[in-house]
C-alpha positions in Angstrom: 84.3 -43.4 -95.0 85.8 -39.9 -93.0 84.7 -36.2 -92.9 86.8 -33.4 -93.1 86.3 -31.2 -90.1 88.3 -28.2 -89.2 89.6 -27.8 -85.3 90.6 -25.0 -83.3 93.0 -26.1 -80.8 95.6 -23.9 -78.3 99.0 -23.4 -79.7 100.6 -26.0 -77.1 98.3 -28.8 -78.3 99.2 -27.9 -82.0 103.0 -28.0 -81.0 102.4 -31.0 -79.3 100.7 -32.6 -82.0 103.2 -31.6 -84.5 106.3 -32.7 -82.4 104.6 -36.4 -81.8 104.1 -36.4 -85.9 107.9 -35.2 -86.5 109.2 -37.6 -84.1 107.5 -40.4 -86.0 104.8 -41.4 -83.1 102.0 -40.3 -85.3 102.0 -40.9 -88.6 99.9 -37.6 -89.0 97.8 -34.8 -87.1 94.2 -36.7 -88.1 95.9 -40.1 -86.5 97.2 -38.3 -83.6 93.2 -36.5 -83.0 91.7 -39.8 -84.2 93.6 -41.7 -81.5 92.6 -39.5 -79.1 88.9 -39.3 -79.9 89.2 -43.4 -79.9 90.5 -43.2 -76.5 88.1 -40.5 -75.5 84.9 -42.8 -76.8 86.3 -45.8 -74.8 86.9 -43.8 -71.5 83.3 -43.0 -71.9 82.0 -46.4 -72.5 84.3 -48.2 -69.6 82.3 -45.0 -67.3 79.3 -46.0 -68.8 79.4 -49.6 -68.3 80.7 -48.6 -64.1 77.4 -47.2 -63.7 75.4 -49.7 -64.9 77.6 -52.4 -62.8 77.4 -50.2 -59.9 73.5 -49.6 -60.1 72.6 -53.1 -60.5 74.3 -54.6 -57.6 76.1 -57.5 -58.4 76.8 -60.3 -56.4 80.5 -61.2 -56.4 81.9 -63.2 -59.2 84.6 -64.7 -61.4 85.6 -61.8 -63.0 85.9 -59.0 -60.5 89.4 -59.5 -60.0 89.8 -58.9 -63.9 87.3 -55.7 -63.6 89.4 -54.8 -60.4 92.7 -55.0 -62.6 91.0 -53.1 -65.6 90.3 -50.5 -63.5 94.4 -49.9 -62.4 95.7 -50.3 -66.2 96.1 -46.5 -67.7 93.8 -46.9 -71.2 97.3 -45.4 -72.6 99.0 -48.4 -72.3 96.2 -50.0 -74.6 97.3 -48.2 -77.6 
């Protein structure tokens, strides 16, 4: 299920959005605002989860060098 919702964004985002949908990266506005709300929620869970991991303490193992990876790949290049 979606909701409609209307959004008030600057001109240059607008443009932007428009040129990515004209260009055929987007196949709309709501996909290109979607996308970035997905990868808006993510950031906030990965920061989310580095405080928890950082609170508790954790000893060293198997998959810091995977988390220490994780933490160099731009979430762009996951779309």
């Amino acid at each position: 299920m979606t909701t409609q919702i209307a959004v008030r964004l600057p001109e240059e985002l607008v443009e932007f959005v428009d040129r990515l949908v004209s260009d055929g990266r987007a196949p709309s506005r709501a996909a290109v605002v979607s996308r970035a709300l997905h990868r808006e929620l993510r950031r906030e869970v990965a920061a989310r989860d580095a405080a928890i991991l950082a609170a508790t303490g954790t000893e060293a193992d198997d998959l810091d060098e995977l988390a220490r990876y994780g933490a160099r790949v731009p979430l762009d290049d996951l779309d």
